[in-house]
C-alpha positions in Angstrom: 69.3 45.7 167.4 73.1 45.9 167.6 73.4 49.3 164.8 73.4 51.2 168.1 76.9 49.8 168.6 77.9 50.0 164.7 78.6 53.3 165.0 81.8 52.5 167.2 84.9 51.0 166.4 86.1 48.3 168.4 88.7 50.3 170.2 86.3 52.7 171.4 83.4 50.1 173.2 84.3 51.2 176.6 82.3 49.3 179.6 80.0 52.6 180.0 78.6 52.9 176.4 78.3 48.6 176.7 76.8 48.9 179.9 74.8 52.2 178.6 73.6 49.5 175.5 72.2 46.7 177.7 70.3 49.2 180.1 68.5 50.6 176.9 67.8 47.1 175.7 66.5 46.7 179.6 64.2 49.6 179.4 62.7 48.6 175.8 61.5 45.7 177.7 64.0 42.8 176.6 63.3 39.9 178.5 66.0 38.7 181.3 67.0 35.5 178.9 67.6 37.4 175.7 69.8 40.1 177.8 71.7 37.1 179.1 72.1 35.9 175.6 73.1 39.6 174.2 75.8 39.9 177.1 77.1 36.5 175.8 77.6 37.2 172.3 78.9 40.6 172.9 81.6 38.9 175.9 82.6 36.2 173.2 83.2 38.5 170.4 84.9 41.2 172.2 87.3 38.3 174.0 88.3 37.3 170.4 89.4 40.9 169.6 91.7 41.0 172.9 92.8 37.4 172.0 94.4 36.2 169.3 93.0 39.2 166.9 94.5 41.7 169.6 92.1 44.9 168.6 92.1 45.8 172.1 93.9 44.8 175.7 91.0 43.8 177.6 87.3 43.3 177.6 85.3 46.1 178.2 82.0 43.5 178.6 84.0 42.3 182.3 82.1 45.0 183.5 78.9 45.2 182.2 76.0 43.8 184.3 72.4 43.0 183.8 70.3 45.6 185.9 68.5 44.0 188.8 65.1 43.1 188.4 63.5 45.4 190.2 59.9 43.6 190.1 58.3 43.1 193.7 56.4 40.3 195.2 52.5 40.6 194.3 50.7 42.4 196.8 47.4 40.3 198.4 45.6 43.1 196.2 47.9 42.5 193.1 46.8 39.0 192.9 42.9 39.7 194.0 42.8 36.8 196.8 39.1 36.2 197.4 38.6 35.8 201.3 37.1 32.2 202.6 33.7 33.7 203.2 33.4 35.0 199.7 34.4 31.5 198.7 31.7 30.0 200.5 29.2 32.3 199.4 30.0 31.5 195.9 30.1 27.6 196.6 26.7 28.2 198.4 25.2 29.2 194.7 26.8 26.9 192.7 25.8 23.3 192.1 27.2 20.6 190.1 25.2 21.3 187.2 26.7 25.0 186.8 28.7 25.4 183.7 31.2 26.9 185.9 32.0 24.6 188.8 35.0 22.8 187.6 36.4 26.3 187.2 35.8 27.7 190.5 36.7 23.9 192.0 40.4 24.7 190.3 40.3 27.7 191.8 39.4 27.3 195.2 41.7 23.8 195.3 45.0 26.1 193.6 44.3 29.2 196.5 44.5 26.9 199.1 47.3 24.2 198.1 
């Protein structure tokens, strides 16, 4: 994961090619937690080179954030909502002896809770 940043010597981590690190790891589909865990190593080692190793004079990673999430709220479509009437149709042919009541019971009960 991190030979990206191999190449570079400590000096030369600037905020953009940090920064320019965590998007990439965003796009590849890193989930929010490991970023957050990423962005803390790289902090904690790169605060030990400004102080008391004193590679550098300040911490590039101050200025590296974590891209937004960008993901939107489920659409009524996204989810596939059934409407009431096609609820009741479906109760209407069920009975208690269908192999799938309980799961349309969990259903219909976690829909409307």
């Amino acid at each position: 994961m991190l030979p990206h940043l191999g190449k570079y010597k400590v000096k030369s981590l600037t905020p953009h090619v940090l920064q320019q690190f965590i998007n990439l790891k965003t796009r590849e589909g890193y989930a929010r937690q490991t970023l957050s865990i990423i962005i803390g190593i790289l902090s904690k080692a790169l605060k030990h080179s400004v102080y008391p190793y004193k590679y550098i004079k300040e911490n590039p990673m101050h200025y590296v954030e974590l891209m937004k999430d960008k993901s939107r709220k489920p659409t009524r479509e996204d989810l596939k909502i059934q409407s009431k009437e096609n609820l009741r149709r479906i109760n209407s042919v069920l009975n208690e002896d269908h192999p799938f009541i309980y799961h349309f019971i969990l259903a219909y009960i976690v829909d409307y809770v």
